[in-house]
Backbone as XML, in Angstrom:
<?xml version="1.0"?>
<chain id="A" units="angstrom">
  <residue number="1" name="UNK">
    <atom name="N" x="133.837" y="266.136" z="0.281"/>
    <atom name="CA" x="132.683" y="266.446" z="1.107"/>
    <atom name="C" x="131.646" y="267.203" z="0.276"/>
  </residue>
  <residue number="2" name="UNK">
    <atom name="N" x="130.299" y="267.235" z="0.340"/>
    <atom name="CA" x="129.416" y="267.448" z="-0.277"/>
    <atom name="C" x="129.069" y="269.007" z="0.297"/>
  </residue>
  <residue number="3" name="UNK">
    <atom name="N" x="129.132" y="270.441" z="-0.613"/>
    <atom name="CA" x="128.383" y="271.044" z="-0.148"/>
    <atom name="C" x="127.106" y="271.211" z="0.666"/>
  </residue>
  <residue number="4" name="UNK">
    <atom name="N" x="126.826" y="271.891" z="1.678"/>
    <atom name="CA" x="126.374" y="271.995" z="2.768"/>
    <atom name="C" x="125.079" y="273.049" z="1.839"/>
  </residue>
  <residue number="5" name="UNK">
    <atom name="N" x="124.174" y="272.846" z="1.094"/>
    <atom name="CA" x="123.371" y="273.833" z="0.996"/>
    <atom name="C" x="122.292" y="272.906" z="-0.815"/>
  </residue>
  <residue number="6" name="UNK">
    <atom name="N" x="120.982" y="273.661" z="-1.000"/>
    <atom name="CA" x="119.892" y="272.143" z="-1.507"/>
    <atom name="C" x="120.340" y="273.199" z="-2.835"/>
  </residue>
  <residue number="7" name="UNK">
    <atom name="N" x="120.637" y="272.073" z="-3.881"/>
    <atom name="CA" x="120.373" y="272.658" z="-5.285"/>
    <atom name="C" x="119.381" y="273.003" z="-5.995"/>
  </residue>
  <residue number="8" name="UNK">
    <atom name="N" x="118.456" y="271.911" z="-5.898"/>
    <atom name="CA" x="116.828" y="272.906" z="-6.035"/>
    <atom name="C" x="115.804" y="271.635" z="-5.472"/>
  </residue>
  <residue number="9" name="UNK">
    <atom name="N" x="114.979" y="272.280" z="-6.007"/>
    <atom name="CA" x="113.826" y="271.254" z="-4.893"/>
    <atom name="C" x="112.460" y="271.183" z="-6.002"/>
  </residue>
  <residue number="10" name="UNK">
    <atom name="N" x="112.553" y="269.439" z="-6.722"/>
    <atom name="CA" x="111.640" y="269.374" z="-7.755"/>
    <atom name="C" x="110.611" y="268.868" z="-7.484"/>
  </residue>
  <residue number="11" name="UNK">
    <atom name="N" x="109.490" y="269.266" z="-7.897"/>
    <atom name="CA" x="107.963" y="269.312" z="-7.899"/>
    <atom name="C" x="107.409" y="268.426" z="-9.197"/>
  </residue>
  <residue number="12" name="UNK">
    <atom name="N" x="106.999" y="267.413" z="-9.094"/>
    <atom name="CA" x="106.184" y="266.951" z="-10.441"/>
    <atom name="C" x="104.764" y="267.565" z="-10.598"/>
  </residue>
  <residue number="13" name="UNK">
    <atom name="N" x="104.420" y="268.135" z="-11.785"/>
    <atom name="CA" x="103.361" y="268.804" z="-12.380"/>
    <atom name="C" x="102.773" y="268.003" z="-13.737"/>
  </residue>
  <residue number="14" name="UNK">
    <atom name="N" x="101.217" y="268.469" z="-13.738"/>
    <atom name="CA" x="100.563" y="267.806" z="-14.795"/>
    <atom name="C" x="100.757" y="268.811" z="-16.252"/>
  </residue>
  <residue number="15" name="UNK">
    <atom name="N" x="100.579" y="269.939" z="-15.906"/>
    <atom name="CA" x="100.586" y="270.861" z="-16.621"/>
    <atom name="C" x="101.647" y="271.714" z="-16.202"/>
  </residue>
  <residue number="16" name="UNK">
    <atom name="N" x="102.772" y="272.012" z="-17.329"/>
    <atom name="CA" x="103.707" y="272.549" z="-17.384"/>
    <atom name="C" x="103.715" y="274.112" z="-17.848"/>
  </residue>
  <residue number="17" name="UNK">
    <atom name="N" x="102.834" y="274.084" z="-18.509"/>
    <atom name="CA" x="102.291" y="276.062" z="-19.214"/>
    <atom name="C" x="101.734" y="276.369" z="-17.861"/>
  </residue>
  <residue number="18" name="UNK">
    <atom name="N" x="100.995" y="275.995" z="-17.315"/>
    <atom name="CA" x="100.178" y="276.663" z="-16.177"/>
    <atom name="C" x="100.929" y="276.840" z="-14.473"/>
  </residue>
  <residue number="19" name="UNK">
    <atom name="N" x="101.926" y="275.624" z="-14.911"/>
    <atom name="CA" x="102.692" y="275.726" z="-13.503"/>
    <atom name="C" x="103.782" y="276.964" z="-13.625"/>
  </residue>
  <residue number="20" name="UNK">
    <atom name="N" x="104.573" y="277.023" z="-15.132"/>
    <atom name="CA" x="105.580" y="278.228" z="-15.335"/>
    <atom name="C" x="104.866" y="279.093" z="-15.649"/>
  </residue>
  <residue number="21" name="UNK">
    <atom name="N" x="103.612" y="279.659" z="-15.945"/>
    <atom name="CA" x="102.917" y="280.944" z="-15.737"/>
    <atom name="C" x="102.519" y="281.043" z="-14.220"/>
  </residue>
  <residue number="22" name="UNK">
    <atom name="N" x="102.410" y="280.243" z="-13.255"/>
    <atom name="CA" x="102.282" y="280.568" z="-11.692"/>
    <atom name="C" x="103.512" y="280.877" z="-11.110"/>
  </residue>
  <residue number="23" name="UNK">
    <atom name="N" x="104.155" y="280.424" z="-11.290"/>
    <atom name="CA" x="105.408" y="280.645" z="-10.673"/>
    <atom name="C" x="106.181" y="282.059" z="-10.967"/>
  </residue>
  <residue number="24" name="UNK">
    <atom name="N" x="106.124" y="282.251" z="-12.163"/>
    <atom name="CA" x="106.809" y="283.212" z="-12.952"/>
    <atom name="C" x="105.670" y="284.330" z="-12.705"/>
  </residue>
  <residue number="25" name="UNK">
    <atom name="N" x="104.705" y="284.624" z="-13.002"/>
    <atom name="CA" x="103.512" y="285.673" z="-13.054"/>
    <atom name="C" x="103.006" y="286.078" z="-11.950"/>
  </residue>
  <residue number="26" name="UNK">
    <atom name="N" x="102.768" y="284.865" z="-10.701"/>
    <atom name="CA" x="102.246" y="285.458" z="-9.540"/>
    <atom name="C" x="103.053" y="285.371" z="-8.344"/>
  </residue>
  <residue number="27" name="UNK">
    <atom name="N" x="104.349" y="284.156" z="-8.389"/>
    <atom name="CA" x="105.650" y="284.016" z="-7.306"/>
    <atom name="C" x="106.649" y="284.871" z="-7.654"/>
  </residue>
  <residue number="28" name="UNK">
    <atom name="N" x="107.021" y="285.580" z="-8.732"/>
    <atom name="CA" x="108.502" y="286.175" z="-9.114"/>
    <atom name="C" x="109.113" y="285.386" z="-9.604"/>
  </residue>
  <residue number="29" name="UNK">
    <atom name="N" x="109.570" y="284.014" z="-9.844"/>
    <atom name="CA" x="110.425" y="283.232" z="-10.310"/>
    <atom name="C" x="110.616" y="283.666" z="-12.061"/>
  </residue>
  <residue number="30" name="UNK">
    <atom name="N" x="112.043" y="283.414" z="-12.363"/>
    <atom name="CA" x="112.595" y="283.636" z="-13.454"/>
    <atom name="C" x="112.868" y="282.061" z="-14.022"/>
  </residue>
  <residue number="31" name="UNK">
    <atom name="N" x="112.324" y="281.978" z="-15.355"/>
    <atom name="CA" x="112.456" y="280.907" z="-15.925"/>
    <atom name="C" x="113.952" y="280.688" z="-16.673"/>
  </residue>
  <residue number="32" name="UNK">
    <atom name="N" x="114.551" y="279.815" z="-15.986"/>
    <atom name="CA" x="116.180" y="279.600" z="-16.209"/>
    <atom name="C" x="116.292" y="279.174" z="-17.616"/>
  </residue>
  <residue number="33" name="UNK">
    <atom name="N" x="115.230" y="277.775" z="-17.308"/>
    <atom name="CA" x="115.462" y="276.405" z="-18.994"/>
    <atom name="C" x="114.792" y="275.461" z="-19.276"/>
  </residue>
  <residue number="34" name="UNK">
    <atom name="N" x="114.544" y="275.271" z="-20.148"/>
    <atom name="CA" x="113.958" y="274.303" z="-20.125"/>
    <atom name="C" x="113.966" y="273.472" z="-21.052"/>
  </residue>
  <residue number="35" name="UNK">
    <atom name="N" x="114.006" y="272.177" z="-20.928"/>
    <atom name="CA" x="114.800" y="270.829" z="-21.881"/>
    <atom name="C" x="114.174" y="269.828" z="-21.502"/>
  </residue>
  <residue number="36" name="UNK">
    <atom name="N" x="114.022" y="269.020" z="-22.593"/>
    <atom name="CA" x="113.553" y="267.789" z="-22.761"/>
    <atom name="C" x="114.490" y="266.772" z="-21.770"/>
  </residue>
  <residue number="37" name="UNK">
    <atom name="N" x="114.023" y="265.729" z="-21.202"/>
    <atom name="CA" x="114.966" y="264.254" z="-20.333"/>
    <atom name="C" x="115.480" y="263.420" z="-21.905"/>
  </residue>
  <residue number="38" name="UNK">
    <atom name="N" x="116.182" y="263.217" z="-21.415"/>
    <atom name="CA" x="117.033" y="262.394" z="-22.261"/>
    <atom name="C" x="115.426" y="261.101" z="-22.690"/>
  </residue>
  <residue number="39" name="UNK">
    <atom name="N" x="115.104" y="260.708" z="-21.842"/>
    <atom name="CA" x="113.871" y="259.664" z="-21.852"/>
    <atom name="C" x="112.993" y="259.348" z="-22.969"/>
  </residue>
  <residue number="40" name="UNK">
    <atom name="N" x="113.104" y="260.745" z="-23.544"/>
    <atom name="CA" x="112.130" y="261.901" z="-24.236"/>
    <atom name="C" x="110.651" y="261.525" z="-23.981"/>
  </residue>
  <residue number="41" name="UNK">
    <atom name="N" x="109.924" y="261.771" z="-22.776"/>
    <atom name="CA" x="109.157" y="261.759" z="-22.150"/>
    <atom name="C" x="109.077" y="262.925" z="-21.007"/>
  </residue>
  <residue number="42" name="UNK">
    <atom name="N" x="109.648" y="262.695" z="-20.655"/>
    <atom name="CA" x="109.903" y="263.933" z="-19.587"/>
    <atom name="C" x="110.474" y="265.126" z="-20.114"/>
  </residue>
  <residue number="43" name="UNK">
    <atom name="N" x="109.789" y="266.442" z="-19.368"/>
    <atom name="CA" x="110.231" y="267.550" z="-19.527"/>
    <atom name="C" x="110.774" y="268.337" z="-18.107"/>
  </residue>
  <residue number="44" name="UNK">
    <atom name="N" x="111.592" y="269.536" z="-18.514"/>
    <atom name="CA" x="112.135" y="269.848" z="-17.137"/>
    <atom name="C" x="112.024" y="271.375" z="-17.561"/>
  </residue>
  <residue number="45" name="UNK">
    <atom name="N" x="111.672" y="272.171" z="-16.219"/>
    <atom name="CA" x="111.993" y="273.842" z="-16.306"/>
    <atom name="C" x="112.649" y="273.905" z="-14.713"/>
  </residue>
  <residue number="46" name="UNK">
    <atom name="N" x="113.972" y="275.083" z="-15.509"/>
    <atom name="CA" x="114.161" y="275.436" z="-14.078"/>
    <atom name="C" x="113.955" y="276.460" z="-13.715"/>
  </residue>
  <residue number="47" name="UNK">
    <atom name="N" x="113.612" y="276.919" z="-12.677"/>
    <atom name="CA" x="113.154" y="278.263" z="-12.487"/>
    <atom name="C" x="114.098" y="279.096" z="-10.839"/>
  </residue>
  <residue number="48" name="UNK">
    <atom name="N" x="114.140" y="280.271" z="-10.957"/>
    <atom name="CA" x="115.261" y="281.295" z="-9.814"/>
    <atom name="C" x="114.769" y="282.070" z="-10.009"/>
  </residue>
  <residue number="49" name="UNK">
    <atom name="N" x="115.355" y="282.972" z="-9.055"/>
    <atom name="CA" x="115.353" y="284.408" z="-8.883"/>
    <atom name="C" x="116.955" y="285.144" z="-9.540"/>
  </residue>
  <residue number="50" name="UNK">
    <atom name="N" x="117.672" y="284.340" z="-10.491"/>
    <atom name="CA" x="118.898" y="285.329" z="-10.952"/>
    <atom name="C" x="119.677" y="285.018" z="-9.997"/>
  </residue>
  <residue number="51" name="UNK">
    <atom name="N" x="120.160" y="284.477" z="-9.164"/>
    <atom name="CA" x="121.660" y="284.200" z="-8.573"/>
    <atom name="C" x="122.148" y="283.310" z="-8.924"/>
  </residue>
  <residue number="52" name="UNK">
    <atom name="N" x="123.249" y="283.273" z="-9.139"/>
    <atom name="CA" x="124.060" y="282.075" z="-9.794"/>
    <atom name="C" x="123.754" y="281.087" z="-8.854"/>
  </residue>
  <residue number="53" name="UNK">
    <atom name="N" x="124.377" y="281.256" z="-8.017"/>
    <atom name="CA" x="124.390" y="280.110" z="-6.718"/>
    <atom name="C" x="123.244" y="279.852" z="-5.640"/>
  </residue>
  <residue number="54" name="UNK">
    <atom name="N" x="121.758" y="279.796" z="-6.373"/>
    <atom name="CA" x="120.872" y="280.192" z="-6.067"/>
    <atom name="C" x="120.166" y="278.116" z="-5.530"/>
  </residue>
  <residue number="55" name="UNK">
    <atom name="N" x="119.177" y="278.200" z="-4.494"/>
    <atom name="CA" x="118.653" y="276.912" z="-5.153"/>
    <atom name="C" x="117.652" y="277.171" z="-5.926"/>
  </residue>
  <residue number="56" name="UNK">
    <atom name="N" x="117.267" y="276.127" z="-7.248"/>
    <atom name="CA" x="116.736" y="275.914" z="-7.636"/>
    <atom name="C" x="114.934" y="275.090" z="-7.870"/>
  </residue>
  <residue number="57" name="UNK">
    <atom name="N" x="113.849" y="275.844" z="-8.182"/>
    <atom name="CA" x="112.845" y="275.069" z="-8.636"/>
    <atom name="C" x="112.721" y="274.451" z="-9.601"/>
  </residue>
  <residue number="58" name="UNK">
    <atom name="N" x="112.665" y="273.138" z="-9.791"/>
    <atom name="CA" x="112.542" y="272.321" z="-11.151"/>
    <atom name="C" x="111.090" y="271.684" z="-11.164"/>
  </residue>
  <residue number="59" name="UNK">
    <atom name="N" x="110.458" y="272.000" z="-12.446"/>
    <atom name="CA" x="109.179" y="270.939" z="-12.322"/>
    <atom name="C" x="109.306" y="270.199" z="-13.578"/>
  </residue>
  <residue number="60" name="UNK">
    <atom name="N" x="109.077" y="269.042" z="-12.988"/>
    <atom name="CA" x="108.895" y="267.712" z="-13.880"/>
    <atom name="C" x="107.521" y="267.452" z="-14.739"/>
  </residue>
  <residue number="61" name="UNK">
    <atom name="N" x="107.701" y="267.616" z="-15.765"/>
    <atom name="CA" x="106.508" y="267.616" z="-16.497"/>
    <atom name="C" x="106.417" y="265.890" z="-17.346"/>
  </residue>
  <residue number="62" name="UNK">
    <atom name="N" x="105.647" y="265.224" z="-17.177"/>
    <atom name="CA" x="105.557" y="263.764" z="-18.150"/>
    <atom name="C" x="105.849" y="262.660" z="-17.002"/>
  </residue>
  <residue number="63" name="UNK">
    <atom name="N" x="106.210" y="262.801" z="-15.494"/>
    <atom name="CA" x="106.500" y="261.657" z="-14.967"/>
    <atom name="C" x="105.391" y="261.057" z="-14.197"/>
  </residue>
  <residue number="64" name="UNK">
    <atom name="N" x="104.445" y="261.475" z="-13.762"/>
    <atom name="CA" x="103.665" y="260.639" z="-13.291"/>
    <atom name="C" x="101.910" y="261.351" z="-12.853"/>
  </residue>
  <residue number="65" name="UNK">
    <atom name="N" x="101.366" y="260.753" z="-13.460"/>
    <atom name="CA" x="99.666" y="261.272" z="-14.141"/>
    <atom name="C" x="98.660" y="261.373" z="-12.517"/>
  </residue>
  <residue number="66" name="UNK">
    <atom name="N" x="99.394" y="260.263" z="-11.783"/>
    <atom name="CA" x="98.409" y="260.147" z="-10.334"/>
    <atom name="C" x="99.259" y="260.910" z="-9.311"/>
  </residue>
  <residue number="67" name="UNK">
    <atom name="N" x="99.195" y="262.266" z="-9.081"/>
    <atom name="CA" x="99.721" y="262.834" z="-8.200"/>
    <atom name="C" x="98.717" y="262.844" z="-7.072"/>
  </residue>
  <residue number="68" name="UNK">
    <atom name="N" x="98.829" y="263.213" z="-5.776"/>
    <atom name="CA" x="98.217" y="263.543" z="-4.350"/>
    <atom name="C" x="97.832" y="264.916" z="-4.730"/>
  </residue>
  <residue number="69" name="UNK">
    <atom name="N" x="96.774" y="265.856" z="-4.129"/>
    <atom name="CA" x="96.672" y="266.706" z="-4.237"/>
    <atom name="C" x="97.217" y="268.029" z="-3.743"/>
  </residue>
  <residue number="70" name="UNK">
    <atom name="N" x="98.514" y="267.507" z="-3.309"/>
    <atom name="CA" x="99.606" y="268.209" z="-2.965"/>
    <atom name="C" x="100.869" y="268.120" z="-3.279"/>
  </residue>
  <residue number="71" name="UNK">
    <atom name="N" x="100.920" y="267.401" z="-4.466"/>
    <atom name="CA" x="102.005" y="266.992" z="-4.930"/>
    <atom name="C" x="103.164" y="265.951" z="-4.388"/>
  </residue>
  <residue number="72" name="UNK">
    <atom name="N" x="104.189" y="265.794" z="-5.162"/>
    <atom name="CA" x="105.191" y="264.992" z="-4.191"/>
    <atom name="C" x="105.901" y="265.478" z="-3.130"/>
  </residue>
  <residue number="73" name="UNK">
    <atom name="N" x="106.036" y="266.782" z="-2.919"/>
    <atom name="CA" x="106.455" y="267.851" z="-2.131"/>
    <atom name="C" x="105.612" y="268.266" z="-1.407"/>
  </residue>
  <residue number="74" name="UNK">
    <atom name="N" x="106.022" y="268.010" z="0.334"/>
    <atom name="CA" x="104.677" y="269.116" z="1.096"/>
    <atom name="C" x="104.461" y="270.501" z="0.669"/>
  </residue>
  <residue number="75" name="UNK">
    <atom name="N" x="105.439" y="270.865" z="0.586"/>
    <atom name="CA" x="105.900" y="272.623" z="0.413"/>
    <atom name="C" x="107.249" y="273.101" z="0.182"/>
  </residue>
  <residue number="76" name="UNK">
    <atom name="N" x="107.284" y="274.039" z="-0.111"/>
    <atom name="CA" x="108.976" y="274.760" z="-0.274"/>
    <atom name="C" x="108.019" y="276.211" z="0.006"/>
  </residue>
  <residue number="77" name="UNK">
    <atom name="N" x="109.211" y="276.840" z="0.888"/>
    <atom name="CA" x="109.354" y="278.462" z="1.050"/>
    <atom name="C" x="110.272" y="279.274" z="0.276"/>
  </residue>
  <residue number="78" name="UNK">
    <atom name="N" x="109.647" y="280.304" z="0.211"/>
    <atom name="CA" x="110.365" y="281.387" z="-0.715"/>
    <atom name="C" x="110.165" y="282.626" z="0.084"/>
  </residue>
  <residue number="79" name="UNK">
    <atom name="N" x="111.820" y="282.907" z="0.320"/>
    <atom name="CA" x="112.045" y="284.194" z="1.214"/>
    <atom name="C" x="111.659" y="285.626" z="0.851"/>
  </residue>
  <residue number="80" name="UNK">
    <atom name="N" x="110.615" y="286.588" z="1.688"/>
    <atom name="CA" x="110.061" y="287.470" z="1.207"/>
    <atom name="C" x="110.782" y="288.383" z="2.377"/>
  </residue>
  <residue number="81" name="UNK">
    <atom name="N" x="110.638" y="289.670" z="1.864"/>
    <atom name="CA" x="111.518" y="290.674" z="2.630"/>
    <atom name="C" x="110.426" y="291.556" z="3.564"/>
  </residue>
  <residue number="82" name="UNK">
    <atom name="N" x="109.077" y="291.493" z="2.857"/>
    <atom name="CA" x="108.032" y="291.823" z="3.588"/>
    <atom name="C" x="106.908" y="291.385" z="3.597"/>
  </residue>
  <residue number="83" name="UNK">
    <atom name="N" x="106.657" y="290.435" z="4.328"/>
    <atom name="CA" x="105.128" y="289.411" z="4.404"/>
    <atom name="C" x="104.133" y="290.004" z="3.880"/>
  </residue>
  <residue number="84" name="UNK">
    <atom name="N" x="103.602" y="291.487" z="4.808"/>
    <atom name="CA" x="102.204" y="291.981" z="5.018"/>
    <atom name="C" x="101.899" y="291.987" z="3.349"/>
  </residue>
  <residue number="85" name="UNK">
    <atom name="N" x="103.471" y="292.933" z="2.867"/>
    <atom name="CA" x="103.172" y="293.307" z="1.437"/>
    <atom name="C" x="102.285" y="292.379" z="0.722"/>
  </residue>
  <residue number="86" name="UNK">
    <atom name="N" x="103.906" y="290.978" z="0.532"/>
    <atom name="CA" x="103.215" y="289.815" z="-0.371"/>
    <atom name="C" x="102.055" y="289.505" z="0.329"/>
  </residue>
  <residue number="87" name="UNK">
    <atom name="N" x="101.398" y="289.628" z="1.022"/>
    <atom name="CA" x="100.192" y="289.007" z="1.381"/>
    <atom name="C" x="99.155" y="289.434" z="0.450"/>
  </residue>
  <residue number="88" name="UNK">
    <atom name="N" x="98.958" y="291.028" z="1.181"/>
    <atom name="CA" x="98.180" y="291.946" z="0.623"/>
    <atom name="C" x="98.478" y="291.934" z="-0.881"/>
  </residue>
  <residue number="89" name="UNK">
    <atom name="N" x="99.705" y="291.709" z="-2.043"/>
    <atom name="CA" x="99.746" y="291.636" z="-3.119"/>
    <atom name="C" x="99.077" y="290.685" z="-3.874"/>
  </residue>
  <residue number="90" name="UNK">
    <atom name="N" x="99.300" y="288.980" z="-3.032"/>
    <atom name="CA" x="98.665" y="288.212" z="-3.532"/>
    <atom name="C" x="97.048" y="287.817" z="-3.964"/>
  </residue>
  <residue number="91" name="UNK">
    <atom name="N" x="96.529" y="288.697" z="-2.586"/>
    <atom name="CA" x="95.067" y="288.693" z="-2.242"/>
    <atom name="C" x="94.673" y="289.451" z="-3.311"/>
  </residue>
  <residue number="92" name="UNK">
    <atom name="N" x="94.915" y="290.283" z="-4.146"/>
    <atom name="CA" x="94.565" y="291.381" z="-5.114"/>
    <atom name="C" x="94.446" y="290.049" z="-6.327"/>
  </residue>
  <residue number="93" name="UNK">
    <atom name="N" x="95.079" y="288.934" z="-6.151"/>
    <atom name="CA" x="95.044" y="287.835" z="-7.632"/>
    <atom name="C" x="94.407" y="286.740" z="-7.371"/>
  </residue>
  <residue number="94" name="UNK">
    <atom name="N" x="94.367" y="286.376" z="-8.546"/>
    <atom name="CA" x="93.818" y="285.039" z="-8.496"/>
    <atom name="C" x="94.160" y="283.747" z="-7.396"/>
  </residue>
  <residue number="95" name="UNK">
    <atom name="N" x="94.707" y="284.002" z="-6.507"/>
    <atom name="CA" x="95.069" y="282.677" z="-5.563"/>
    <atom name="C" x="94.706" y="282.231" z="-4.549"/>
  </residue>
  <residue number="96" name="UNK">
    <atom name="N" x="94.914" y="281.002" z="-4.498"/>
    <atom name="CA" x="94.365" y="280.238" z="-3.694"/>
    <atom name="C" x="94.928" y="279.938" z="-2.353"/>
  </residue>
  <residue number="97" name="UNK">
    <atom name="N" x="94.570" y="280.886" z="-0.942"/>
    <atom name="CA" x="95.338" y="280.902" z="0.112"/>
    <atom name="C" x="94.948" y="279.781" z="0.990"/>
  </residue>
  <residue number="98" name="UNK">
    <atom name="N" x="96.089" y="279.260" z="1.525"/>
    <atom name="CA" x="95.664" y="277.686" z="2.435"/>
    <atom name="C" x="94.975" y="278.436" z="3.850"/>
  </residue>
  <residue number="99" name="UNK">
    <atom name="N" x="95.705" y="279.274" z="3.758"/>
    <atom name="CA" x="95.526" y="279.935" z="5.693"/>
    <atom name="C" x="94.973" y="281.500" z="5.361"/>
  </residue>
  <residue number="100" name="UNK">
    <atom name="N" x="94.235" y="282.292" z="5.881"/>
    <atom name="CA" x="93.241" y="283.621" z="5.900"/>
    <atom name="C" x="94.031" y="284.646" z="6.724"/>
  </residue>
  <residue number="101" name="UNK">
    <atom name="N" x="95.597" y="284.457" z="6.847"/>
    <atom name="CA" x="96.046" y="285.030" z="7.871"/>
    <atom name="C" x="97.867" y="284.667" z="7.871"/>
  </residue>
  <residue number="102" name="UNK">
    <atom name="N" x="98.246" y="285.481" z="8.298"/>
    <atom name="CA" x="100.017" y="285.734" z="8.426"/>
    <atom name="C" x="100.002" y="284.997" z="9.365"/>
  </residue>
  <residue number="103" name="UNK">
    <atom name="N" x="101.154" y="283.999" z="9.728"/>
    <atom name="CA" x="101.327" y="283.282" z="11.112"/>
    <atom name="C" x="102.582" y="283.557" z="11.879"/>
  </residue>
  <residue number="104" name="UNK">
    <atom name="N" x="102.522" y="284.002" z="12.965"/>
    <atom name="CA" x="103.895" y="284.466" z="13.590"/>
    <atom name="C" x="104.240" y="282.933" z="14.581"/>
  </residue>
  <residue number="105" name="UNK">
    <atom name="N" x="105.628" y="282.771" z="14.152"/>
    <atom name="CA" x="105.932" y="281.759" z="14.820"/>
    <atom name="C" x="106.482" y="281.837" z="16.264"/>
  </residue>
  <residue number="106" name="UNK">
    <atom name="N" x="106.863" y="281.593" z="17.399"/>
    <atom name="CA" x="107.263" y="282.000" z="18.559"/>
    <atom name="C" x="108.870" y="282.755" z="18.279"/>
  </residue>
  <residue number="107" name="UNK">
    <atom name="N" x="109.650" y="282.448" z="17.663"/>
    <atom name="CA" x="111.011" y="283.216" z="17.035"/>
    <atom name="C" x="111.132" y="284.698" z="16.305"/>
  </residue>
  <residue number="108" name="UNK">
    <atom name="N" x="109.789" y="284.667" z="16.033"/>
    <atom name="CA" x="109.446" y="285.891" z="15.047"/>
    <atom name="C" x="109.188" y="285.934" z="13.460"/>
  </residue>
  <residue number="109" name="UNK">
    <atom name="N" x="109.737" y="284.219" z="13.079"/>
    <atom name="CA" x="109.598" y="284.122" z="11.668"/>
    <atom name="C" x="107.444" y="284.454" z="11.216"/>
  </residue>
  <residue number="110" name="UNK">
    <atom name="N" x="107.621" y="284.903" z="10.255"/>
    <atom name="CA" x="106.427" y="284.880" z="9.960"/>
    <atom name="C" x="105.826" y="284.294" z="8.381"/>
  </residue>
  <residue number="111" name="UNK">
    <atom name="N" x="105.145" y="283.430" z="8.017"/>
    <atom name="CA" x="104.386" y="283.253" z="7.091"/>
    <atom name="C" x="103.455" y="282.596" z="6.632"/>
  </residue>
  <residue number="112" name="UNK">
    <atom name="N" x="102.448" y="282.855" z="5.355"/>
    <atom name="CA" x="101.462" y="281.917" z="4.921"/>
    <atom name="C" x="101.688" y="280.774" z="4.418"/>
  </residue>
  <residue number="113" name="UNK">
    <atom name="N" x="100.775" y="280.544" z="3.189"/>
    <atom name="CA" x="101.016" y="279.295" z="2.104"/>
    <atom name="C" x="99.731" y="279.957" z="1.683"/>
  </residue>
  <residue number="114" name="UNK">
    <atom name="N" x="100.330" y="279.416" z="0.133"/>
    <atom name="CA" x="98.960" y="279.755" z="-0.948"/>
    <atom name="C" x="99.512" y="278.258" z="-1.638"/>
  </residue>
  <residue number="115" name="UNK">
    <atom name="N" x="98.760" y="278.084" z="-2.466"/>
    <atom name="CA" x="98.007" y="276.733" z="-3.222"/>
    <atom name="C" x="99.230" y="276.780" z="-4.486"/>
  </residue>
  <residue number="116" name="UNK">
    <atom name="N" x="99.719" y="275.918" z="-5.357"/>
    <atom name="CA" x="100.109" y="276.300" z="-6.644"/>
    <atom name="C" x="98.914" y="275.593" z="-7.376"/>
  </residue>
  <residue number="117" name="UNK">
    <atom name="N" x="99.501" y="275.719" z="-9.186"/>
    <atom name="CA" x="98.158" y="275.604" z="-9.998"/>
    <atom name="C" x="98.209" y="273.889" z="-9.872"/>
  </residue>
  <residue number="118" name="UNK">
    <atom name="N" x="98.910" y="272.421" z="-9.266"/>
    <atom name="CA" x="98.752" y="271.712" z="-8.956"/>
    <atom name="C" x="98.113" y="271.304" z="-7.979"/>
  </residue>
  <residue number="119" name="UNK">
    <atom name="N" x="98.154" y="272.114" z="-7.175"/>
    <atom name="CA" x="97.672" y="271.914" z="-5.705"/>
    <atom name="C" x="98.728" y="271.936" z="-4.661"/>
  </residue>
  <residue number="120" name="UNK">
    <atom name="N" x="99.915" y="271.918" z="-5.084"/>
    <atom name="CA" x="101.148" y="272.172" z="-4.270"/>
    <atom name="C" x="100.813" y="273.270" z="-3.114"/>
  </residue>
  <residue number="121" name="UNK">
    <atom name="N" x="101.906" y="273.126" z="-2.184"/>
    <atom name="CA" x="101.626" y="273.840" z="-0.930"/>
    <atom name="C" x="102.906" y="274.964" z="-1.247"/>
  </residue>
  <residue number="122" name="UNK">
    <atom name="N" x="103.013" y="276.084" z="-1.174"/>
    <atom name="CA" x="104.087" y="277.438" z="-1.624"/>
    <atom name="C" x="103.824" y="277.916" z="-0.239"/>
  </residue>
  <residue number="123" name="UNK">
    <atom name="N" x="105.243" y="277.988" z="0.699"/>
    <atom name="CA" x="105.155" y="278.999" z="1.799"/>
    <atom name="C" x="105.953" y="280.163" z="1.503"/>
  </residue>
  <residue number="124" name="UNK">
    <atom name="N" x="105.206" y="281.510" z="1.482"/>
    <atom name="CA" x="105.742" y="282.412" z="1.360"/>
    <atom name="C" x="106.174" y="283.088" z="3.099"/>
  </residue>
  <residue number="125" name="UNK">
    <atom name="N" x="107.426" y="283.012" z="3.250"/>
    <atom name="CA" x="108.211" y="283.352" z="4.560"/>
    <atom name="C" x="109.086" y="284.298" z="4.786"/>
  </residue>
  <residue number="126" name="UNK">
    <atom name="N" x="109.187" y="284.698" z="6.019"/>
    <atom name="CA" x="110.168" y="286.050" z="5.932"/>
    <atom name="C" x="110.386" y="285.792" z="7.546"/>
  </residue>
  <residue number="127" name="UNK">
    <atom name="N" x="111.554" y="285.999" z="7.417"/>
    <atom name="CA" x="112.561" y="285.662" z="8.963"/>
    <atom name="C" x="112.583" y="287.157" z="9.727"/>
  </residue>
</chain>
């Protein structure tokens, strides 16, 4: 039976310096690795927060030049322990917020989305 939980969740990117300086510089992510595809065309980084058993962000660098302006991925969330903070932290930087405002969902979950340097959609969330 197949573990019950996502190993990581990959994003194709045009630019690979600019996507692991966003991620790493203005999300927190820790850059795991990064290695060439066997293809040798493609490149791969993985990126966490330090848990072993963590899921993973991978971006694909070399696979495909005509992306959507949101990438192949609507979005992925990344669990924050205090919204207002990251909000107010992010707004102090360079980024690009989709929404002007924290969104409370009827459950109580609450969060935004800011832009990545692709155009990807990043929900920053907190339960």
């Amino acid at each position: 039976m197949t573990r019950k939980r996502i190993d990581h969740v990959g994003i194709m990117v045009q630019d690979m310096e600019a996507s692991i300086a966003f991620y790493t510089n203005i999300i927190g992510f820790e850059l795991k690795g990064r290695i060439p595809h066997t293809n040798g065309i493609i490149e791969l980084a993985f990126l966490g927060f330090g848990h072993s058993d963590e899921t993973e962000l991978e971006l694909i660098g070399g696979y495909n030049d005509n992306l959507p302006t949101e990438g192949k991925v609507h979005h992925f969330a990344v669990s924050v322990s205090d919204i207002e903070a990251e909000f107010s932290r992010l707004k102090q930087l360079e980024v690009v917020f989709l929404d002007d405002e924290i969104t409370t969902l009827p459950n109580g979950y609450r969060y935004f989305f800011v832009s990545g340097p692709e155009g990807e959609w990043v929900e920053l969330f907190q339960r």
